[in-house]
FIKEFI-418611 format. One record per residue (C-alpha): x, y, z; residue in one letter; residue number from 1. Coordinates in steps of 0.5 Angstrom, whole numbers. Example, Ala and Ser with C-alpha at 12.3 -4.5 7.8 and 13.67 -1.06 7.14 Angstrom:
BEGIN
      X      Y      Z  resn  resi
     25     -9     16     A     1
     27     -2     14     S     2
END
This chain:
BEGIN
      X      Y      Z  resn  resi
    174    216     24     X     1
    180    214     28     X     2
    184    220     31     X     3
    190    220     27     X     4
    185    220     20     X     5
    181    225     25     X     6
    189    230     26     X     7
    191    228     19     X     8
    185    232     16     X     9
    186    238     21     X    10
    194    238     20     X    11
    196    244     15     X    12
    188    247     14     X    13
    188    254     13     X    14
    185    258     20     X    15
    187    251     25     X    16
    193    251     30     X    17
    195    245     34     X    18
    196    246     41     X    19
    198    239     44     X    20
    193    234     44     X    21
    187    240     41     X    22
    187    243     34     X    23
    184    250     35     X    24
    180    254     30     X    25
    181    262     29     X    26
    176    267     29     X    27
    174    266     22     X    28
    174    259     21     X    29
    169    254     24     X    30
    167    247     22     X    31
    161    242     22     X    32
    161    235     25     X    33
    158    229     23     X    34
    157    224     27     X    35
    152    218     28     X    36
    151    211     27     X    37
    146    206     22     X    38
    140    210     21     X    39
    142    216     25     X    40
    146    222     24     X    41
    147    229     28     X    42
    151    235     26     X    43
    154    238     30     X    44
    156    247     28     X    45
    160    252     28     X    46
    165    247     33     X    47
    171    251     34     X    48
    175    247     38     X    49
    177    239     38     X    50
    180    237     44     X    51
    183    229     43     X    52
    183    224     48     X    53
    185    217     48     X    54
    178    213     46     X    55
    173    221     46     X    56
    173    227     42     X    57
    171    233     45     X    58
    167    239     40     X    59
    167    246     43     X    60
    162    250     39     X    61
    162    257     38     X    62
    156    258     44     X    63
    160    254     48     X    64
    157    248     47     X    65
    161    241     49     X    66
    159    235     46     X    67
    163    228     47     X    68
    164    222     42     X    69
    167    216     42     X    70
    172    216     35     X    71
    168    211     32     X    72
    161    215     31     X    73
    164    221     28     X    74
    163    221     20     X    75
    166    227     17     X    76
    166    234     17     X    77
    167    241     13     X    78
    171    247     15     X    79
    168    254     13     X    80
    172    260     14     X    81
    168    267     13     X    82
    169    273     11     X    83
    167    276     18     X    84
    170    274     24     X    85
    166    268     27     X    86
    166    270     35     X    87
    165    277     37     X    88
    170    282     40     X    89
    166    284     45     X    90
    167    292     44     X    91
    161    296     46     X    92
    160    297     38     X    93
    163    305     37     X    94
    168    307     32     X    95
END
């Protein structure tokens, strides 16, 4: 997938923002990447973050994962939003 296929797909989704060469996704949106080659196909979930560079895509999940793909290799991907925020706050739990 070229970069401008991959930035025309997240420009204007509801729950992801543009911040200069990466689309960050809110707390209730999350996505899942497809990537792979002739015969081989990885899924990457809960990405929340897509940093863009020159020839490689940076996926930044929700467990603080990184993974690094040259544009090519990335097939697709699906946005989910839910209900429940994706990410804890970080409170001790009491109301």
């Amino acid at each position: 997938m070229k970069t401008d296929v991959l930035s025309a797909i997240l420009d204007g989704q509801k729950g992801v923002r543009r911040d200069g060469a990466s689309y960050v996704l809110d707390d209730r949106t999350s996505a899942t990447v497809f990537a792979g080659t002739a015969g081989e196909l990885m899924t990457v979930p809960r990405v929340v973050r897509f940093d863009l560079a020159k020839e490689v895509v940076t996926l930044l999940t929700s467990k603080g994962e990184r993974f690094f793909f040259p544009y090519e290799v990335v097939l697709g991907l699906k946005l989910e939003e839910s209900e429940e925020r994706a990410r804890p706050g970080g409170g001790a739990g009491f109301r």
